[in-house]
N, C-alpha and C positions, 0 to 999 in steps of 0.2 A: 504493500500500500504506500504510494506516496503524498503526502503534506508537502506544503508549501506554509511557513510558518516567521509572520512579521513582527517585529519588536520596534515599534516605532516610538516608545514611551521616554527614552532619553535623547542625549545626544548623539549617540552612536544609531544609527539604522541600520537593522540586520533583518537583513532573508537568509529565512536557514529549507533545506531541502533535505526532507528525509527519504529512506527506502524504508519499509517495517522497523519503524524506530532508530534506526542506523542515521546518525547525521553522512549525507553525502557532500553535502556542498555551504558553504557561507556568505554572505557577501555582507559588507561593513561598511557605510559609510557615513562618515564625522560631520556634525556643522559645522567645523571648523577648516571647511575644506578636505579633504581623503580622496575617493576616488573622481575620477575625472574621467577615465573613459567612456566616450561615444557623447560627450556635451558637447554641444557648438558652441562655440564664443568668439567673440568682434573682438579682436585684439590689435595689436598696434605694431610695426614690424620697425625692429630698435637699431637692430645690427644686420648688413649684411654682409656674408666671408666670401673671400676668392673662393672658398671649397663646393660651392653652390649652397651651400648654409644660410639660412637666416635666423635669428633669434626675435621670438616674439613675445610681448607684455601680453599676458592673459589674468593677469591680476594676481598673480600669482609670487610665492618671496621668490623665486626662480621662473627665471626667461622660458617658453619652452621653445622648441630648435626645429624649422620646418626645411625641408629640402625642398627651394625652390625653382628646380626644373620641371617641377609640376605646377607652376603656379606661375600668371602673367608678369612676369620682370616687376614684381614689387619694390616700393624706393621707401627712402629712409624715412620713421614718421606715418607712411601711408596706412587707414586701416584694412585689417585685413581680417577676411569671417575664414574661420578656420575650426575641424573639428579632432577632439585627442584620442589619436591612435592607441596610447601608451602611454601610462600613468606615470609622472617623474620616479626617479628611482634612486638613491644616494647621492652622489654629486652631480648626476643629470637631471636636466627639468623631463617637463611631460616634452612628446614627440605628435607633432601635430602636422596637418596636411589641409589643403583647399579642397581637396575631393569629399563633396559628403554623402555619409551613408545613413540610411536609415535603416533598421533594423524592424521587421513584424513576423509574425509565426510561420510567411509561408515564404515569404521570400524577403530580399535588400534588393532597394533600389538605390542609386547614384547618379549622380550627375556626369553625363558622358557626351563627348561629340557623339560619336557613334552608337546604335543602337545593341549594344551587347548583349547578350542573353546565355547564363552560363546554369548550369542543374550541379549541385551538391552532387561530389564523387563518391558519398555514402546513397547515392540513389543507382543503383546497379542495373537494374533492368532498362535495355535501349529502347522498347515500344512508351517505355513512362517517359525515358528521357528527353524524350523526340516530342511527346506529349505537351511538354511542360514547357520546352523551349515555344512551341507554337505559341501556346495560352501567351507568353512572354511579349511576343515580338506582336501578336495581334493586340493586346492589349498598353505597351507603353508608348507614352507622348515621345516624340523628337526631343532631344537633348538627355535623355535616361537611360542608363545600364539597368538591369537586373541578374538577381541569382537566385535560384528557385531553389528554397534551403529543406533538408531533409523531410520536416513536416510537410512538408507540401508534396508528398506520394499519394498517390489516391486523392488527394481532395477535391474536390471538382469547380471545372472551370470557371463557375461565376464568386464563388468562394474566392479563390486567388484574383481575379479581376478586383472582388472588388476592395482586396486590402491594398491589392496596388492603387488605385485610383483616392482610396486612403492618404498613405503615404505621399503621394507626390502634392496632393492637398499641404498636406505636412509641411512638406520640402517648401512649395511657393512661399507659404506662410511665413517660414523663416526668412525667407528672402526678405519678404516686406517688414517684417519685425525689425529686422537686421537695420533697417537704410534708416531708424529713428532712434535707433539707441546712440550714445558715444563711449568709444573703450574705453577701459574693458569693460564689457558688460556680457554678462550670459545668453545666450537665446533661447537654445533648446537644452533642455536634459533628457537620457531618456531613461526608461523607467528600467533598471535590470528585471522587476517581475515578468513585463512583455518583453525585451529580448534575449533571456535568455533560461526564463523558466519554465513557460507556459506551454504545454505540452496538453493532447486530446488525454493523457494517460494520470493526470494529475485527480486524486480522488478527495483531496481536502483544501481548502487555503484558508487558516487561521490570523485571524488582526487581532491587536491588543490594542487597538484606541477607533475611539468611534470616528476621526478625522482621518484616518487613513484605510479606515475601512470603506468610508463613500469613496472617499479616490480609487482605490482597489477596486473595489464594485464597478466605476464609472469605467476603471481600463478596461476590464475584463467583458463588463457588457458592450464596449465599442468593436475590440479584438479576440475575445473567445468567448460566444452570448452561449455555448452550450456548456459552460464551467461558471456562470455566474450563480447555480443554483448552487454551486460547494463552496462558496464564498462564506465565512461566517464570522461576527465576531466573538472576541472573547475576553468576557467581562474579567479582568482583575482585583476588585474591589475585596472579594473573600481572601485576600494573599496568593490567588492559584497564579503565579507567574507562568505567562507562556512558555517560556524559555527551561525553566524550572520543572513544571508541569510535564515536557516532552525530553527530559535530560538534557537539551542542548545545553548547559550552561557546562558541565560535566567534561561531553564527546569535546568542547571548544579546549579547554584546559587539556584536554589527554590526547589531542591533535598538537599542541604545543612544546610536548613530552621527546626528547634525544630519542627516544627507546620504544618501539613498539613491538609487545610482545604478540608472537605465535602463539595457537589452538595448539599447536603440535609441541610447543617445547623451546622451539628457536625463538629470533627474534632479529628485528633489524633495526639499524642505527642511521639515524638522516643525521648529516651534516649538511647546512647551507654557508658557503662563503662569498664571495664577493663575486667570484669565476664562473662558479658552478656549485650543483647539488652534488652530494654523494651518497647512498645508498650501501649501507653493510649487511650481507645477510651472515647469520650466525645459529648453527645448528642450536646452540646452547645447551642446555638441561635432554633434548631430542639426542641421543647415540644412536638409537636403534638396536635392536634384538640378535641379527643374523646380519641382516646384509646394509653394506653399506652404503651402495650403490644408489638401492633404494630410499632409503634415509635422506641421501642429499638432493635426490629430485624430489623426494614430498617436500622437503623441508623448503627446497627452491621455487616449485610452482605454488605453495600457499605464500612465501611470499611473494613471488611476481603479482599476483593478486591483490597483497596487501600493499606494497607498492606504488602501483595502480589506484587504488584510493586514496591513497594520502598525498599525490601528487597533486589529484583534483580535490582535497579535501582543506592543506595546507596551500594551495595554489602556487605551486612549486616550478618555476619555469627557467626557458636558458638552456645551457647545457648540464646533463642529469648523466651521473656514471653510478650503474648498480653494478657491486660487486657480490655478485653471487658466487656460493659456494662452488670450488671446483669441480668439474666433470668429465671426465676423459671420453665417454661413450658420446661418440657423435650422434647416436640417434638420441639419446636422452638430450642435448643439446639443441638439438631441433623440435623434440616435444616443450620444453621451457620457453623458448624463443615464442613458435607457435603460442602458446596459451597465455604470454604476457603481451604477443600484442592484441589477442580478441581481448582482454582486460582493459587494453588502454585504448580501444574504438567506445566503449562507455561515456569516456570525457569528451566533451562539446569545446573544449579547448584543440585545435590541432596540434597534433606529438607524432614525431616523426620516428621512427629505430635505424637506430645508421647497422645493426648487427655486434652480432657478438663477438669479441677478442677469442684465443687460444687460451687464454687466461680464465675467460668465464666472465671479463668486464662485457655490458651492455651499456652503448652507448643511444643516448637520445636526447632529441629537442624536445621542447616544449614552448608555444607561443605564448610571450610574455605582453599582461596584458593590462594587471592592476599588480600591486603590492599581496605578495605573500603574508601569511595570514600571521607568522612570525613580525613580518616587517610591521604590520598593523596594530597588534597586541602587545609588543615586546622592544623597553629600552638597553641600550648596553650597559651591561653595569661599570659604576661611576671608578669602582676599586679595580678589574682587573681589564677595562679598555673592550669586555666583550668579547675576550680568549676564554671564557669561562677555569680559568687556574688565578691565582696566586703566589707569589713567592713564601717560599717556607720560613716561617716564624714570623710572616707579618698578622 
């Protein structure tokens, strides 16, 4: 069963996504500013580099950085509407672009000379894909791309017509918005619940405040009116905290954790550095009875699996080296390989597997897109710089 469950009572706004009580996914964001991906904002263009660079004022303590060979020869001072790719990260600001997208359940449109029309590579069958491109190209105005995103298999043609026709409403809208504000100023936000929750397979969505529950209500009846009937809110007044009430406060803290332990015994150890993630697996307290062989592929496939989750659960991206326990049988190597990537087609973030070393490293991307859940929750501490040691007898 899946929930879709909001906590909008403080400063921090959290959508949390469950599978049968399992949190899978979280999203966080602060009044104080946090995430920023997929906002459009009128910004101001400050600097620009021989490197085809420009830096842009988005209101933000940090410039964010647009590459302007996609963008009409911008000049210094000039404003410019732009939307964030990528949520600033350590010493970089956010990474923004002139192209904008919009995101709805069945499809993204954009702004394009050309009428482009592309189908989601998780939609495999060619009579759908051929299908969809049609509906695309019959249906969008001159000057718009579209992508016809996984949801949109089977849905039928006036359905998709008419969220496109939606959206590019959308899009104008900003246009005109745009030409009376002065930077920085925000235009559009968009809601993470519509792009990138809202699924036909969603059986519950919980509010914890009656102001964010009419909002809720208003998306869901614009963009999915056959799920506004599992829409509900949910009174807090007896003390039953949402977050509380369905353990997320708990799964958030134990997603935070060096160490996650195995059903079997093992366990594995995430390191995130500045480079890259790292992934340890470790048989642990798990030896095995007789064979050993077998020991390190269960012990390996339950983690690829666990892995797999917490990559999308701590929002872990970049490059990611899992070191799995050694394996000399090739074919057991290609049964792990195999079953960590059906694992990692779950996540709606794209994650690429470059293959496995002689060693047992698997190496892989991950599209980096907001701040891990680490980066979110968690300062460095003041004593040891955030090496998590100390010197002895201090």
């Amino acid at each position: 069963m899946k929930k879709i469950l909001i906590d909008a009572k403080d400063e921090n706004y959290r959508v949390a996504l469950t599978e049968d009580g399992r949190l899978k996914e979280i999203f966080i964001e602060r009044d104080n500013g946090g995430a920023l991906v997929g906002q459009i904002i009128l910004g101001t263009v400050r600097t620009i580099l021989p490197s085809q660079f420009a830096f842009i004022d988005i209101g933000r303590d940090k410039n964010a950085f647009m590459n302007i060979k996609e963008a009409e020869k911008p000049k210094q001072g000039q404003p410019v509407l732009v939307q964030v790719y990528k949520d600033a990260s350590g010493s970089k600001g956010a990474n923004v672009g002139c192209q904008l997208h919009l995101n709805g359940r069945f499809v993204i449109i954009y702004d394009s000379l050309r009428k482009e029309c592309g189908v989601s590579a998780k939609i495999g069958d060619a009579a759908e894909r051929k299908r969809l491109r049609h509906i695309l190209r019959k249906t969008l105005p001159d000057g718009y791309g579209a992508i016809a995103r996984t949801n949109s298999e089977g849905r039928d043609a006036p359905e998709i017509r008419a969220e496109i026709e939606r959206l590019v409403s959308t899009h104008k809208n900003i246009l005109e918005r745009a030409k009376n504000l002065r930077p920085p100023a925000a235009v559009y936000r968009e809601s993470p619940l519509l792009s990138d929750l809202l699924s036909g397979d969603i059986d519950e969505i919980l509010v914890n405040t009656e102001t964010e529950y009419a909002s809720v209500l208003k998306t869901v009846d614009a963009t999915a009116p056959e799920l506004s009937g599992k829409v509900s809110f949910h009174n807090e007044e007896n003390g039953n905290a949402l977050f509380n009430l369905y353990d997320i406060e708990r799964q958030i803290e134990k997603a935070l954790h060096k160490i996650v332990r195995l059903s079997c015994g093992g366990f594995v150890t995430f390191e995130q550095t500045e480079a890259c993630v790292v992934a340890d697996v470790n048989t642990g307290s798990f030896t095995g009875k007789k064979n050993y062989r077998k020991t390190v592929l269960q012990t390996n496939l339950e983690a690829a699996e666990c892995i797999a989750e917490q990559l999308r659960l701590r929002n872990l991206s970049g490059m990611i080296v899992v070191d799995f326990i050694d394996m000399r049988d090739g074919e057991d190597k290609n049964i792990l390989l195999n079953a960590f990537k059906a694992a990692l087609r779950n996540d709606r973030i794209k994650t690429s597997v470059a293959g496995m070393t002689e060693l047992g490293l698997v190496l892989l991307t991950r599209r980096k897109t907001r701040e891990s859940l680490e980066q979110l929750l968690k300062l460095d501490c003041p004593r040891c710089g955030g090496t998590g040691r100390i010197r002895k007898g201090d």
